[in-house]
N, C-alpha and C positions, 0 to 999 in steps of 0.2 A: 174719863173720871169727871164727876160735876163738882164744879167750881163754887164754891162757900161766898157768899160776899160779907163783908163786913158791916156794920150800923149802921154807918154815914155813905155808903153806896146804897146802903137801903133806903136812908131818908134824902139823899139825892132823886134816886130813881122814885119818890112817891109824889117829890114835890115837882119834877119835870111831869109826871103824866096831871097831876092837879091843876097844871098852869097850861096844860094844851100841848107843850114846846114837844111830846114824845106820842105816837100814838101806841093804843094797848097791844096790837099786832106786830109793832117795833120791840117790844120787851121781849116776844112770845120767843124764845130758843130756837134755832131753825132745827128742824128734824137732822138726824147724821144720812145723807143722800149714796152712803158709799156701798157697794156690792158687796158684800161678804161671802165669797166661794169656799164649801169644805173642801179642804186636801187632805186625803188620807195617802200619809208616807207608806201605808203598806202597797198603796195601790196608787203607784203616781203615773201619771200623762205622760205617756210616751210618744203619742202623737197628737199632732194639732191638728185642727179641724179641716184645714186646707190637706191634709195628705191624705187623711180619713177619708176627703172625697176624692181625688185621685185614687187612692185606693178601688174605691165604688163603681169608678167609670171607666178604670183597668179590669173589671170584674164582670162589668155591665157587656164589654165587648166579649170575656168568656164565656159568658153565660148565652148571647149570641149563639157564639161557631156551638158550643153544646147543645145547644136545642137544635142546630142543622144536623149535625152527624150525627147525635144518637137516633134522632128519629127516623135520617138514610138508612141508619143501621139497623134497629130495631122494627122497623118498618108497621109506626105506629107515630100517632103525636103523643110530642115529649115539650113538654115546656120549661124552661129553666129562665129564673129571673132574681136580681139581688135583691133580698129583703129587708138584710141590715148590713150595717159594717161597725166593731164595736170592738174598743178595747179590755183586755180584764185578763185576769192571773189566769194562768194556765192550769191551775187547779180547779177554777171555777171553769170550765171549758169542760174538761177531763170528767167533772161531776156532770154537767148537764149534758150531756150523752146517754145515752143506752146500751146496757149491756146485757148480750152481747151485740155487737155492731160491725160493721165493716171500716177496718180505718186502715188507710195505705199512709205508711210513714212515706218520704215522698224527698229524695235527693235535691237538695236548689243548686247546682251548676250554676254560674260559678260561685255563686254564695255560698258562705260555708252553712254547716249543721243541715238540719231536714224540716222541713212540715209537714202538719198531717190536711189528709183529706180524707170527711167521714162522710159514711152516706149510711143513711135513715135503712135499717131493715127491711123497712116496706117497700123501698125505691130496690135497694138490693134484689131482693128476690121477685118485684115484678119483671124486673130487668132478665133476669134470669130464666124466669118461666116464658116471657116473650120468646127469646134466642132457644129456647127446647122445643118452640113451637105451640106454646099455649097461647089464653087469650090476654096476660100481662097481670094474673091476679098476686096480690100482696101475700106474706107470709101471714100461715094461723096462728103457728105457734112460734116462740123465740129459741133461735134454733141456732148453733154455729154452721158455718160452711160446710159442706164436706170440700172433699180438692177435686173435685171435675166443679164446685160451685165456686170455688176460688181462683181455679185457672178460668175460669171464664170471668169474671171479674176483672182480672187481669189486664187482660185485652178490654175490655170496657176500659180501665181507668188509664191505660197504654195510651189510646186514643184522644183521649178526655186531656193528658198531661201535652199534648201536641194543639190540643186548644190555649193551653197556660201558656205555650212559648209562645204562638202569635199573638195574645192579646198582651203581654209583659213585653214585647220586642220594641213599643216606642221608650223603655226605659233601660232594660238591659238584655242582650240575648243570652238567656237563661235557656239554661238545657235540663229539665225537671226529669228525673229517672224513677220510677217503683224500685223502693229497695223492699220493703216485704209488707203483709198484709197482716195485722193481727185480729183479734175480734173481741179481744178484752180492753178496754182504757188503757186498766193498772198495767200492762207491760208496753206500752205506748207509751213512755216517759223519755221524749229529746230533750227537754229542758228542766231544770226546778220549777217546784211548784208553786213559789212566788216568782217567776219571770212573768211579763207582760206579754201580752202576745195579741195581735189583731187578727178579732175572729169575722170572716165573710160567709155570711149564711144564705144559701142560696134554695128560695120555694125552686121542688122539683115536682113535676108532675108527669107520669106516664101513663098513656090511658087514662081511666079513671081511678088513678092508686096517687096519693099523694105524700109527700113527703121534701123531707131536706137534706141537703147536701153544706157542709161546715167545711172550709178552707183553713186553717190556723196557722199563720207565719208567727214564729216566735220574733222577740223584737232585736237579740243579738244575729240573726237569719237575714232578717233585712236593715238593719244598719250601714252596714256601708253606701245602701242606696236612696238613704233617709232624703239626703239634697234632692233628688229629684224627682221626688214626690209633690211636689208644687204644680201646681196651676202654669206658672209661667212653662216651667219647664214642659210638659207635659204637652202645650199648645205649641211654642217652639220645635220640639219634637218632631209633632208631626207637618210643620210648614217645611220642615230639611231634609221633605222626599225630594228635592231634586237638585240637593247641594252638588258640588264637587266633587266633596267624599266618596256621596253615595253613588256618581254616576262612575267615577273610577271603578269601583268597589262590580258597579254591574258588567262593564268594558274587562275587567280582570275573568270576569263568573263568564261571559260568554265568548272570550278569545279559548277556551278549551271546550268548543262543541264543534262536532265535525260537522263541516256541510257539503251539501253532495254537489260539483260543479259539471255541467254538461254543455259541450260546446258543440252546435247542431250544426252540421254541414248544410243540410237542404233537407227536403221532404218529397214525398214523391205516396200518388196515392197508387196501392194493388188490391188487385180480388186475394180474398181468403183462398182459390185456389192458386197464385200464381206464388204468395207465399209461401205457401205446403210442397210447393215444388223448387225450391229454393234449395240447392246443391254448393259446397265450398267451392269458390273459385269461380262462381259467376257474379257478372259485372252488371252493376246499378244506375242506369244512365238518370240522372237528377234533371227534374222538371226546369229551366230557368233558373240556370245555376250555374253557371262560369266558376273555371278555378280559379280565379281572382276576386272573388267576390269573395268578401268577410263573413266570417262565422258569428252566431247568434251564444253567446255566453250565459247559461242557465243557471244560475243559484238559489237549490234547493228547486222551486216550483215557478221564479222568478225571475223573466228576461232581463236582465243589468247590463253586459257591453256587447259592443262588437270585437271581435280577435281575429285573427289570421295565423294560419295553420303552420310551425315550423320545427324544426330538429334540436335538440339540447343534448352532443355525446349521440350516443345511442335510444336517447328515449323522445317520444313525440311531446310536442310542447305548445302550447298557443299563446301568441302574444297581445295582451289587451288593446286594442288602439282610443278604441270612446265609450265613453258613458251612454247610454241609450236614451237616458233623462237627456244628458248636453244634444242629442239630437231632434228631440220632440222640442227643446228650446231653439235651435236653429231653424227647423221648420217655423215654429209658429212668427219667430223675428223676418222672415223669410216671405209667408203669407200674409203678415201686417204692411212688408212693406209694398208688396203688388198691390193690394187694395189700396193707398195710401198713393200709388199713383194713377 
């Protein structure tokens, strides 16, 4: 609001600049230097620029493994790259789409509710004609699926949702399931259509057919995972591949894989005929090989101890005596100290 002066501020202020005491640029009002941002309460920021880009670079790494395996798959170049990351109502989403279209409503494990994932008609159906054995061309006309174009589809986005859980795995491991496939927007409706929702639009290109692929997490979908959406977090994350946790976590995953153990007596070389003539109940006399001598302990493909052969009850047994490492270290403490006098 501008401030009125009265008479005698005015014939102050005439007779200070008359006498020198004020210069004219001292009078002048400073300009108001303050930002004025529009906030529309229909449409309020639900997220901050810092998640927006975590968002991007959780996206950046999908769009990666996607452009690996579709193109394994498709067996064609496939490029997929993020071209925005952007917030807005889920109505405006739901409009700028094409219909009809390919949209997988899309289960977030353990989050609640679902997201969608759209892909561009033209991405759809080169994808499709590739996998029939064409040369990867775009749809002529706008057309629904039939169901042998949707069961395949399927398996394309099957695949695709197994790229969203490794690039989302530095924040939550999320298990992304297809629950069904529609082709119209209007029956694609998981949220109101003023909720916020961040939309990741991803350039796709197969062959020479271009188009886009659209991610949409509504914003009650991913709320509970808002905190770590941050930078700090996100860098943190991945410096704790090789915390405590995580090593417990791998020592738990591979104490249940069988491994195959082989404890070698001795070796002995034969011709191909003297095996072929090899009857139950004949005897193998071992090249320099005493029965006192320790047995070679195999793991998996890998010599690891020595053992010596003995009985447990009824059943054969072999008992570890050394590390194979502790003996290449005896040796070499061994050969240091000969040289050494």
């Amino acid at each position: 609001m501008t401030e009125v002066l009265s008479q005698d501020e005015i014939d102050q202020l005439l007779t200070a600049i008359s006498s020198g005491d004020v210069e004219t640029e001292e009078v002048q009002q400073p300009t108001d230097q303050r930002k004025i941002k529009i906030y529309d309460f229909k449409r309020p920021d639900k997220f901050s620029k810092e998640q927006i880009r975590t968002v991007s670079i959780m996206h950046e790494t999908f769009a990666r493994l996607t452009t690996t395996s579709l193109s394994a798959q498709l067996r064609s170049l496939v490029q997929v790259h993020v071209a925005s990351v952007d917030q807005l109502t889920y109505e405006e989403f739901i409009r700028s789409i094409p219909n009809p279209t390919t949209l997988a409503v899309i289960n977030m494990d353990p989050l609640k509710g679902s997201a969608i994932l759209e892909i561009d008609p033209a991405i759809t159906f080169s994808i499709i004609d590739r996998l029939f054995g064409g040369q990867g061309e775009g749809a002529k006309v706008s057309r629904d699926l039939t169901d042998i174009e949707q069961s395949v589809m399927e398996g394309i986005i099957v695949r695709v949702l197994g790229n969203m859980r490794e690039a989302w795995s530095q924040v939550i491991d999320l298990r992304p399931r297809l629950g069904q496939i529609e082709t119209n927007p209007q029956f694609a409706q998981i949220v109101p259509p003023t909720e916020m929702v961040v939309l990741v639009t991803l350039e796709t290109k197969v062959g020479e057919v271009e188009g886009m692929m659209n991610f949409c997490i509504p914003y009650l979908t991913i709320e509970p995972i808002i905190s770590k959406l941050s930078a700090q977090y996100w860098y943190s994350s991945v410096r704790r591949g090789t915390t405590t946790e995580n090593l417990n976590i791998l020592r738990e995953r591979l104490a249940t894989i069988d491994v195959r153990l082989v404890a070698e007596i001795g070796s002995l070389d034969l011709t191909v005929r003297d095996v072929l003539s090899l009857r139950a109940g004949d005897v193998i006399r071992l090249q320099n090989t005493r029965t006192t001598d320790p047995m070679t302990l195999t793991v998996g493909s890998q010599p690891k101890f020595l053992c010596k052969a003995g009985q447990i009850g009824k059943k054969l047994a072999v008992q570890i005596t050394k590390k194979l490492e502790d003996i290449e270290q005896d040796d070499f403490e061994e050969l240091a100290a000969e040289e050494g006098e």
